[in-house]
C-alpha positions as CSV (number, residue, x, y, z in Angstrom):
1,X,5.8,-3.7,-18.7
2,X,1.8,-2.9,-18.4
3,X,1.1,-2.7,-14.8
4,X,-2.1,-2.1,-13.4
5,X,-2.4,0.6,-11.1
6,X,-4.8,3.1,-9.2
7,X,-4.7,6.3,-7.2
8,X,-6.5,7.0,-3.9
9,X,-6.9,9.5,-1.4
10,X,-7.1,8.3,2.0
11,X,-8.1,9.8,5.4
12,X,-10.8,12.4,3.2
13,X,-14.3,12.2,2.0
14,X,-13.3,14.5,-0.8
15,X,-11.0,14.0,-3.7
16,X,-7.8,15.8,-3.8
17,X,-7.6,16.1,-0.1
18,X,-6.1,13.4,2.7
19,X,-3.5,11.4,1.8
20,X,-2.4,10.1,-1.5
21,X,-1.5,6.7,-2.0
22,X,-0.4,4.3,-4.8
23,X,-2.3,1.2,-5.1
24,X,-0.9,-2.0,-7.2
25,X,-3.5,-5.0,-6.9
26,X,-1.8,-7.4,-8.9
27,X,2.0,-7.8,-7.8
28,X,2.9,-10.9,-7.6
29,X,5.2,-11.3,-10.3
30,X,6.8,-8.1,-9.0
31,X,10.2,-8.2,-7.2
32,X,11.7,-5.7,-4.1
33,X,13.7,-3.9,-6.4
34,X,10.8,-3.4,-8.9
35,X,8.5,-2.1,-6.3
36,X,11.3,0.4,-4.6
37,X,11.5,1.8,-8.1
38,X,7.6,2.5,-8.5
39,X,7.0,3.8,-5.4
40,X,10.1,6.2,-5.9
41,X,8.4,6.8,-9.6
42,X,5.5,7.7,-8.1
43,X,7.1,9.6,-5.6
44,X,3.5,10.0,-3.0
45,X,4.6,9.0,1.1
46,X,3.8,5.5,0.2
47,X,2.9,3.0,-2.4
48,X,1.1,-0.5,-1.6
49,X,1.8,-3.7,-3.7
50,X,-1.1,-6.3,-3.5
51,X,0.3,-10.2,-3.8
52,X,-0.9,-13.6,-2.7
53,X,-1.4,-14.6,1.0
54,X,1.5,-17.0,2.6
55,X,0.2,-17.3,6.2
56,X,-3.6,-17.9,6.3
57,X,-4.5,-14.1,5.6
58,X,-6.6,-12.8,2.5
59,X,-3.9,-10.6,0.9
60,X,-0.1,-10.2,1.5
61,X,0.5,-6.2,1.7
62,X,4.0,-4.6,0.4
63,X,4.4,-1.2,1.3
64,X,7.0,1.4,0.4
65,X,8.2,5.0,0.7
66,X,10.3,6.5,-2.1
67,X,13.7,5.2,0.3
68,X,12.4,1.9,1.8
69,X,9.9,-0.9,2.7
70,X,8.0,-0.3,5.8
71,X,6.6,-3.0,8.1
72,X,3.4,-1.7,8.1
73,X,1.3,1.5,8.2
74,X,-1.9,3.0,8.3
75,X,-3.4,4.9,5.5
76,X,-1.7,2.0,2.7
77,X,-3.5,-0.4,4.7
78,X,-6.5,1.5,4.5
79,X,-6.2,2.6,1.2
80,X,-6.0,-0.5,-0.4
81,X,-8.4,-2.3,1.5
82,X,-10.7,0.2,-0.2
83,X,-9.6,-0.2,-3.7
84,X,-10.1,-3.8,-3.4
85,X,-13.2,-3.2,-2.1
86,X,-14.0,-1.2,-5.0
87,X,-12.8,-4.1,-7.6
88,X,-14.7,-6.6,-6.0
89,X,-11.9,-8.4,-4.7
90,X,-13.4,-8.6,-1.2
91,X,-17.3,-9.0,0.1
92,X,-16.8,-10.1,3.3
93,X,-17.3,-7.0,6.4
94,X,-13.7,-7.8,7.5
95,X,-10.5,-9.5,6.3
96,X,-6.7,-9.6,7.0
97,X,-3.9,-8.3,5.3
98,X,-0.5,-10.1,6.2
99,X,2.2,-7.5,7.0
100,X,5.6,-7.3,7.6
101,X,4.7,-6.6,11.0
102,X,2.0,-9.9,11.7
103,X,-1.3,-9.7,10.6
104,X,-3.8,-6.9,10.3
105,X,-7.6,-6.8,10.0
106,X,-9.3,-4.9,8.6
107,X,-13.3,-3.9,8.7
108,X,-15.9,-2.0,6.7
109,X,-18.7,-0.5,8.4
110,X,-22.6,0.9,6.9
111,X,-21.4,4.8,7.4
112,X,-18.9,4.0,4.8
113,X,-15.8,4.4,7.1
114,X,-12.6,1.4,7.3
115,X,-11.2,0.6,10.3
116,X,-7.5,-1.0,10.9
117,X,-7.0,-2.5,14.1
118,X,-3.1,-1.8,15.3
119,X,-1.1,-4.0,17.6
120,X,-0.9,-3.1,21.1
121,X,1.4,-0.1,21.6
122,X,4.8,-0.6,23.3
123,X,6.1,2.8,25.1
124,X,10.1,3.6,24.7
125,X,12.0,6.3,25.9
126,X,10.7,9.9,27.7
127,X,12.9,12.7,26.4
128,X,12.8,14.9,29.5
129,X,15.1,17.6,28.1
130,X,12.5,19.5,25.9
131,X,15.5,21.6,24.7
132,X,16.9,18.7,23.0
133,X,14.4,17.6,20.8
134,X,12.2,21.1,20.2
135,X,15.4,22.3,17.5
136,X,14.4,18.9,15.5
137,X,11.6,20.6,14.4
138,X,12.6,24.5,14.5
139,X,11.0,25.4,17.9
140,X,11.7,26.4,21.3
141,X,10.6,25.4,24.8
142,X,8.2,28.1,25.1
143,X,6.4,26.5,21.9
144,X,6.2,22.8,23.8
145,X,3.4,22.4,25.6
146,X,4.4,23.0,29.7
147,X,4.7,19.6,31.2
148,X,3.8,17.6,28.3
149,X,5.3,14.4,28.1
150,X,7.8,14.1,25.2
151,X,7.8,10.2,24.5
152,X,8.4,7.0,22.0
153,X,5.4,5.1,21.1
154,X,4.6,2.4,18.9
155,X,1.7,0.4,17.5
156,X,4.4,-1.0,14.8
157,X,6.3,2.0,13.4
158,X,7.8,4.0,16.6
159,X,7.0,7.6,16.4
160,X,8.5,10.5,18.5
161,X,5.6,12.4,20.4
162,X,6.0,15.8,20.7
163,X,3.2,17.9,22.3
164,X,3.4,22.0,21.3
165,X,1.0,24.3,23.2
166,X,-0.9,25.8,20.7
167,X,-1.9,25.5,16.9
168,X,0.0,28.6,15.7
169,X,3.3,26.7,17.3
170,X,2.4,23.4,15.4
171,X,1.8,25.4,11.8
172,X,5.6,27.5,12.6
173,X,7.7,23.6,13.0
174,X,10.1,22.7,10.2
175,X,12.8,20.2,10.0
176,X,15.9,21.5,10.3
177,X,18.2,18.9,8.5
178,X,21.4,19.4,9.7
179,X,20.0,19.7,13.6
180,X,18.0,16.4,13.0
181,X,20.8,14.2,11.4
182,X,23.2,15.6,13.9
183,X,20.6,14.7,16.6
184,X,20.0,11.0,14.6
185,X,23.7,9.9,15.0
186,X,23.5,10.5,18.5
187,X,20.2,9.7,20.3
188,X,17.5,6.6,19.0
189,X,14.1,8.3,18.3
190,X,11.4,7.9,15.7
191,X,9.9,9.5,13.3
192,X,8.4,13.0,14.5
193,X,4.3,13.7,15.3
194,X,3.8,16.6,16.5
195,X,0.3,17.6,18.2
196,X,-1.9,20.2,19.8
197,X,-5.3,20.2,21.0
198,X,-8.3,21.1,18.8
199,X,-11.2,23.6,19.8
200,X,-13.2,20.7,20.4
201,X,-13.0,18.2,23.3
202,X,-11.8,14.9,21.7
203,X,-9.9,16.8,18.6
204,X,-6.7,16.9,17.7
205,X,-4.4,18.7,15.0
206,X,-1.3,17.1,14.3
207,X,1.5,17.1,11.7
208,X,4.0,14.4,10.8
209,X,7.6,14.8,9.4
210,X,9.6,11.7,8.5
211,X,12.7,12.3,6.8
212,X,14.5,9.5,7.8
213,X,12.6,7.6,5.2
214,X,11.8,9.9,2.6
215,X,8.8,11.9,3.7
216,X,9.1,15.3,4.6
217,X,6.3,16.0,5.6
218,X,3.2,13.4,5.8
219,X,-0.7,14.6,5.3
220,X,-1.9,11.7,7.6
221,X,-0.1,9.3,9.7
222,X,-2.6,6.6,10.6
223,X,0.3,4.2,12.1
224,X,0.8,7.3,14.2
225,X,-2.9,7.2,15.3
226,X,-2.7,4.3,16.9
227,X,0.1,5.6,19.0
228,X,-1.0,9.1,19.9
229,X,-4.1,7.8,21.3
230,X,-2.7,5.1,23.3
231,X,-0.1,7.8,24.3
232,X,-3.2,10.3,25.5
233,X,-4.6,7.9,27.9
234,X,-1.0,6.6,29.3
235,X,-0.2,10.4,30.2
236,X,-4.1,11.3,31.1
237,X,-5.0,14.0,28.5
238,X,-8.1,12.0,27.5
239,X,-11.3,10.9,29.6
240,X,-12.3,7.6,29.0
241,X,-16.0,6.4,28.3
242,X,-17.0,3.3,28.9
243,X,-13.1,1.7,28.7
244,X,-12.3,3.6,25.9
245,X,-10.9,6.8,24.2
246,X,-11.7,7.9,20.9
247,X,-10.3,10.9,19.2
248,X,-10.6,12.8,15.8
249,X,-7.5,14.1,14.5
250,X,-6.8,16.6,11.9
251,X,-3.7,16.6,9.7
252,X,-2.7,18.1,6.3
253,X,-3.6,21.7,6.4
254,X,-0.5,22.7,6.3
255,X,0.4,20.9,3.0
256,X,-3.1,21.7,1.5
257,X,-4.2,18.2,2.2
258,X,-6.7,18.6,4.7
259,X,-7.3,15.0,6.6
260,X,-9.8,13.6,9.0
261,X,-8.9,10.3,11.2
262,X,-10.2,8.4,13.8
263,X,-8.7,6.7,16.5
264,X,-9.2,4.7,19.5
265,X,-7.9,2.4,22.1
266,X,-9.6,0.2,24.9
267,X,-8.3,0.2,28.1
268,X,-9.0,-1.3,31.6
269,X,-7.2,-3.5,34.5
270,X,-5.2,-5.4,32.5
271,X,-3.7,-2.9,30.0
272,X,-4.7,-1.7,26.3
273,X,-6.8,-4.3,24.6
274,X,-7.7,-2.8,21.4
275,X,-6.3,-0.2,19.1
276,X,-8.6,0.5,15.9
277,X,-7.6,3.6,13.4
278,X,-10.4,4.7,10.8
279,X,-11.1,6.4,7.5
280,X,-13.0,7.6,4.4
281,X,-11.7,6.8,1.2
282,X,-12.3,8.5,-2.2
């Protein structure tokens, strides 16, 4: 079978940096099994599959890890809006892919960078015991950040957030297996973001560790984007100008990946309005 095929980085300016992502424009003829297989081949955090629209969108988007079909998430989305873009498959400024998880559009913009924008985030459980959850990823309490809220957050994938107090305790976190499939037969959480502030005001690091679905460690998490920021205003880390927050977020170092996002969320009287996640894509 010849199948047509191309690689991006996503979340960088520069090649061989951000995330890389899997990018199959013509997939209709493809079925499930097929494209579990390819993206398992392939073996990056996530492979898209391009098909036909079936509900008024522009393109239906399939995305997989090596383990399973997710209902959406960010730099896929991303990623192979800008492929597309780059085969001339789409002029228009913005268009919507059809997800699992309900529609979502998608814009360009002149400074060359592609927004998503995310559904509006639903807030689960606060973990108030930091000593359960800091062994997940290899820590102690004294690494958390003090009085940091430790809570489930979702703008369509739900994602543990986990704030540590300082950079050198975000680069020391591992997954310890055992404690985290233990702690996974016992307790409902998401995947697990962990963050720290930046050295500039309105920057972030952050590193990402999914193992539930394949994906040890991720080298940006744009469906967790969405998320964090909504989860900054709920708890009051960030200042908002003119009803809104936006953030710049830096993941990847530690896998030699270096990645750059952007994030925001609009908020005012009557709740979060608008949650847009951005990138460069080479």
């Amino acid at each position: 079978m010849d199948l047509e095929y191309y690689l991006a980085d996503v979340f960088t300016h520069k090649p061989f940096r951000g995330n890389q992502l899997g990018v199959f424009p013509q997939a209709d003829h493809l079925k499930d099994h097929q494209m579990q297989t390819l993206a398992k081949e392939l073996n990056f955090s996530e492979c898209t599959f391009v098909q036909s629209p079936q509900k008024g969108g522009d393109f239906k988007l399939r995305i997989f890890t090596p383990e399973k079909e997710l209902p959406m998430a960010g730099h896929p989305t991303l990623g192979a809006a800008a492929v597309l873009r780059s085969l001339g498959r789409i002029s228009k400024e913005e268009f919507t892919f059809e997800e699992n998880v309900g529609p979502i559009k998608v814009s360009f913009h002149p400074d060359g960078w592609i927004s998503m924008e995310q559904p509006l985030p639903r807030f689960g459980a606060i973990f108030e015991e930091p000593g359960m959850m800091s062994p997940l990823v290899g820590l102690t309490t004294q690494d958390l950040l003090p009085g940091g809220e430790i809570q489930m957050v979702s703008c369509g994938l739900p994602y543990l957030i986990i704030p540590v107090k300082d950079q050198e305790a975000l680069n020391k976190a591992r997954v310890d297996r055992e404690v985290y499939n233990s702690a996974k037969s016992k307790l409902n959480f998401g995947e697990l973001y962990l963050w720290c502030r930046g050295e500039k005001s309105g920057t972030y690091h952050t590193r990402m560790f999914a193992p539930g679905v394949g994906i040890e460690e991720d080298a940006a998490t744009g469906s967790a984007a969405g998320p964090f920021v909504c989860y900054l205003v709920r708890n009051g880390y960030g200042e908002l100008t003119d009803g809104a927050l936006e953030i710049e977020i830096f993941q990847g170092e530690n896998m030699g990946r270096p990645s750059h996002l952007k994030a925001r969320t609009s908020y005012g009287s009557q709740g979060y309005s608008q949650v847009l996640v951005s990138a460069k894509v080479v």
